[in-house]
C-alpha positions as a Markdown table, in Angstrom:
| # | Residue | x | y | z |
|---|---|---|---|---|
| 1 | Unk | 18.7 | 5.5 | -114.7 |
| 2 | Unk | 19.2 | 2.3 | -116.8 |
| 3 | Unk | 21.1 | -0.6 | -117.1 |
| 4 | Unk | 21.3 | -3.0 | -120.1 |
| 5 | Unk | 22.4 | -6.1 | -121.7 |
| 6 | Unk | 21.9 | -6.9 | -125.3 |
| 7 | Unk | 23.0 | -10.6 | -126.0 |
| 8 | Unk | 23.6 | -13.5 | -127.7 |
| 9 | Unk | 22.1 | -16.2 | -126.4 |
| 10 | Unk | 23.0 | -19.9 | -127.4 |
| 11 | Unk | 19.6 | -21.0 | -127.5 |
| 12 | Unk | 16.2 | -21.2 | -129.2 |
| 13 | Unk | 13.9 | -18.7 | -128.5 |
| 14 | Unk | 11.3 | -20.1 | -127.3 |
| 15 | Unk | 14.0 | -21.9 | -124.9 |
| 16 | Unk | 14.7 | -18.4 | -123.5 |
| 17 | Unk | 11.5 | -17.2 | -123.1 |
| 18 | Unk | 10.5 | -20.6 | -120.5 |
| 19 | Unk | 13.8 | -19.6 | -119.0 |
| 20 | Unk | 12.6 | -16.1 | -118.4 |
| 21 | Unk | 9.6 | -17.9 | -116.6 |
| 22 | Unk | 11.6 | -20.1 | -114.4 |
| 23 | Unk | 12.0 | -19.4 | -111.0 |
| 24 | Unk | 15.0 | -21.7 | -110.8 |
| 25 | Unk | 16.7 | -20.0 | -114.0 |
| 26 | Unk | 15.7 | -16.9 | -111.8 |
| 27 | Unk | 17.7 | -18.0 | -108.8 |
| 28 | Unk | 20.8 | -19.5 | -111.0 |
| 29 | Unk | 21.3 | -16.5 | -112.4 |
| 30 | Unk | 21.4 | -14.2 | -109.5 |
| 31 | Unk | 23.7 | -16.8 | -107.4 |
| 32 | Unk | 26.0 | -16.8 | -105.8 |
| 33 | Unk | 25.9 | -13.2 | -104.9 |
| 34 | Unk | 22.1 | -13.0 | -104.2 |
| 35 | Unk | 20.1 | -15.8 | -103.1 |
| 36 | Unk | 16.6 | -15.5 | -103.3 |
| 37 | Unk | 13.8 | -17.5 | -101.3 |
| 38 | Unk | 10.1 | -18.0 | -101.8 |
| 39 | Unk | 7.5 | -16.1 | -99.3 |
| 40 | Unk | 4.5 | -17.3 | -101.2 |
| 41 | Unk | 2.6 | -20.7 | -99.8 |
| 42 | Unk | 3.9 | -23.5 | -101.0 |
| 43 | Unk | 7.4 | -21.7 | -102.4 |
| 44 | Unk | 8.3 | -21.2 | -105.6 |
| 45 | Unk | 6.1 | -23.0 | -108.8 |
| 46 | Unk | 7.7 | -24.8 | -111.5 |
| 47 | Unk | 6.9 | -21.7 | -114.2 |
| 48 | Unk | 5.9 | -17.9 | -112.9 |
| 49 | Unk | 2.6 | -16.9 | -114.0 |
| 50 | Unk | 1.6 | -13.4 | -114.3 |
| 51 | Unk | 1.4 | -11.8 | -111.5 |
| 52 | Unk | 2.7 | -11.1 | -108.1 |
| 53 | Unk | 5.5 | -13.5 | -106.3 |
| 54 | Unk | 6.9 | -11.8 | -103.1 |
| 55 | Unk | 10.2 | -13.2 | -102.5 |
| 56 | Unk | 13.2 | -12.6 | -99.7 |
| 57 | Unk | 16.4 | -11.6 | -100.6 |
| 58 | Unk | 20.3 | -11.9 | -98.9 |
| 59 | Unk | 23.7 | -10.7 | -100.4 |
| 60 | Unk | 25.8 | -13.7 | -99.9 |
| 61 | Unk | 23.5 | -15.9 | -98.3 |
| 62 | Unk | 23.8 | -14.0 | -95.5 |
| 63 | Unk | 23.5 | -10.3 | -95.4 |
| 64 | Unk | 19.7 | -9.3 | -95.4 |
| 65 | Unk | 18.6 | -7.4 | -98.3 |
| 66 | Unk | 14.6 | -7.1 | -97.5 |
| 67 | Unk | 11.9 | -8.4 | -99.9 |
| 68 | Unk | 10.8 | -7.8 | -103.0 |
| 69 | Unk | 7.5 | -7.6 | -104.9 |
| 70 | Unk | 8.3 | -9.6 | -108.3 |
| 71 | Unk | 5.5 | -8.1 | -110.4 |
| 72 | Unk | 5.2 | -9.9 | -113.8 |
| 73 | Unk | 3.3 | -9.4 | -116.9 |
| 74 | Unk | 3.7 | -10.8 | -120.4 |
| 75 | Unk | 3.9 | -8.6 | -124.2 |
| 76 | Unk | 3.9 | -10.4 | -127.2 |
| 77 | Unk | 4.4 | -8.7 | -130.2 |
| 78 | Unk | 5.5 | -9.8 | -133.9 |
| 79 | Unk | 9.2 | -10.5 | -133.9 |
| 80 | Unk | 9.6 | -10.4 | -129.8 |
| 81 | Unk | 8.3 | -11.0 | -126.5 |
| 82 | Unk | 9.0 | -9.5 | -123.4 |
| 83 | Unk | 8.4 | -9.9 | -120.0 |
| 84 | Unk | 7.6 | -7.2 | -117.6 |
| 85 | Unk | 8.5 | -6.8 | -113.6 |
| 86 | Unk | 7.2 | -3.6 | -112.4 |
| 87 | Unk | 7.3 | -4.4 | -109.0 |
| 88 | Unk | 10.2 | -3.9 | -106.4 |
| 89 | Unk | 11.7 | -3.6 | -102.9 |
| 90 | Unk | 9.4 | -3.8 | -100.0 |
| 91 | Unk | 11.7 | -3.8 | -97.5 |
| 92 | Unk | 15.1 | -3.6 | -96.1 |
| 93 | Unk | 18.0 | -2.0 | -97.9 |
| 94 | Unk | 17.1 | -2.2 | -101.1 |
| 95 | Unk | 13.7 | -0.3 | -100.2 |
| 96 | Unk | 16.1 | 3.1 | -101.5 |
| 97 | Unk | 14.4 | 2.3 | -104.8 |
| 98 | Unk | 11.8 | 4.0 | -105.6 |
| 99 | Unk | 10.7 | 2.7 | -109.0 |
| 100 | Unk | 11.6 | -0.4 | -110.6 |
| 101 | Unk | 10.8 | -1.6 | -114.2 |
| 102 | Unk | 12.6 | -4.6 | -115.2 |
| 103 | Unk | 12.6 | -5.9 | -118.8 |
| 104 | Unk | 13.7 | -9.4 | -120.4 |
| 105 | Unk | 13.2 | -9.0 | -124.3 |
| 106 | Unk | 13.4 | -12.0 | -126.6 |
| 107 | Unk | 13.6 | -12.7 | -130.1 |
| 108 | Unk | 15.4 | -14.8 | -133.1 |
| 109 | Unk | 19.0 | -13.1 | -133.1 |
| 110 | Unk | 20.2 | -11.7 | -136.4 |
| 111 | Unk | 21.5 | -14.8 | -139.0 |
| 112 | Unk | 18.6 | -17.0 | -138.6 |
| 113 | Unk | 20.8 | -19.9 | -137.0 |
| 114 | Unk | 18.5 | -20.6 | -134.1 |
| 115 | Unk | 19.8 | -18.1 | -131.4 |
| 116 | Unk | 18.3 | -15.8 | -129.1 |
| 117 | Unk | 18.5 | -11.9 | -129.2 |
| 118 | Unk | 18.3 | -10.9 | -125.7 |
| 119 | Unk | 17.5 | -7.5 | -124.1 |
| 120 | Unk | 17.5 | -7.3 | -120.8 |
| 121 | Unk | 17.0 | -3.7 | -119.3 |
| 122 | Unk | 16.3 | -2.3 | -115.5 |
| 123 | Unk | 15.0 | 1.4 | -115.1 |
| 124 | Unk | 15.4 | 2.8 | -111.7 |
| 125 | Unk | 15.0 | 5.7 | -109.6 |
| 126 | Unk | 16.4 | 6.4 | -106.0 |
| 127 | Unk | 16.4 | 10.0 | -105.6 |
| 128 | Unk | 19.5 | 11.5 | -105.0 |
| 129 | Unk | 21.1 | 7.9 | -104.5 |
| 130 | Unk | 20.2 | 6.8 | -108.1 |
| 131 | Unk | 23.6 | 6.8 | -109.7 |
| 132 | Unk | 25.0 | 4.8 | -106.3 |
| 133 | Unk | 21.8 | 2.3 | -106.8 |
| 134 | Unk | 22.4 | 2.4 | -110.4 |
| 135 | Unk | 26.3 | 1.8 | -110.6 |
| 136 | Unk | 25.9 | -1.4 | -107.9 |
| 137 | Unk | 23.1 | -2.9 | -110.7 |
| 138 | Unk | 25.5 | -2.2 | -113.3 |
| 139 | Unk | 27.9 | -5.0 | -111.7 |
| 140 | Unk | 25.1 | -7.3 | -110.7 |
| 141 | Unk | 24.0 | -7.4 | -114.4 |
| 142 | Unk | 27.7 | -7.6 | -115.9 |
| 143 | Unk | 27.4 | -11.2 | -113.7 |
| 144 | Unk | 23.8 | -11.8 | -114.5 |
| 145 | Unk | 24.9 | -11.9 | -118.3 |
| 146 | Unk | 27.7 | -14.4 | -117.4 |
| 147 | Unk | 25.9 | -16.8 | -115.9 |
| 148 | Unk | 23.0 | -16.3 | -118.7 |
| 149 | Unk | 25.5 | -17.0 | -121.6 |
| 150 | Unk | 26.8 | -19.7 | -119.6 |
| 151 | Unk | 23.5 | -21.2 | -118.7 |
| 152 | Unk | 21.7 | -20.8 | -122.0 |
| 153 | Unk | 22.7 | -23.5 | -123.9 |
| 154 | Unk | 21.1 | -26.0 | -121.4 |
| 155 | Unk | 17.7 | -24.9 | -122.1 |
| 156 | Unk | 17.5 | -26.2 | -125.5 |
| 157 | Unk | 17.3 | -29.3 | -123.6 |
């Protein structure tokens, strides 16, 4: 099943898309309900390459969610770029999923006054549990997109 948010971003594009890179933007925007930590040496880096970042996940700060595999890959196209995560849970309860394609599409938003079109989309499967898995997403991204539109206008900067 899928869940998705198509935006308007108060930003440049090209703001977005180092956004969509940041480990930190990454972290904001998942707080305070899910905080994420680093397993890779030396923690997180300034700007996520491709490639894949394992990282450890709590509800809350407190309640242990497992790890994830954050499995990135870049496609640039005329007119938009996206960035790819097909990895997903390793471990603990969020291991239910079984497949895990997250996708963060940017591009100039309609008008031509500088702002970003944002698509952001997560297909998942969990068997029978899907719609469960896929309702409790649907929540997380109805605050992810608050705290993008909130955050978004900082990264012109």
């Amino acid at each position: 099943m899928r869940v998705t948010l198509d935006l308007i971003l108060d930003c440049s594009p090209d703001a977005a898309w180092e956004a969509v890179h940041s480990p930190a933007v990454f972290r904001a925007v998942s707080g305070p309900w899910t905080t994420v930590e680093s397993l890779e040496p030396g923690g997180f880096p300034e700007r996520w390459p491709g490639g894949d970042h394992r990282v450890k996940l709590r509800m809350l700060g407190v309640l242990p969610m497992g790890t994830q595999l954050i499995r990135l890959s870049d496609e640039v196209a005329p007119g938009v770029r996206t960035v790819h995560d097909t990895g997903g849970p390793l471990s603990g309860p969020m291991r239910v999923v079984r497949s895990w394609h997250h996708q963060m599409a940017i591009s100039a938003a309609p008008g031509g006054d500088g702002r970003t079109q944002f698509r952001d989309t997560l297909t998942v499967t969990a068997g029978v549990l899907t719609p469960f898995v896929t309702a409790g997403f649907w929540v997380f991204w109805q605050l992810r997109a608050r705290a993008l539109k909130r955050l978004a206008p900082s990264w012109n900067a």
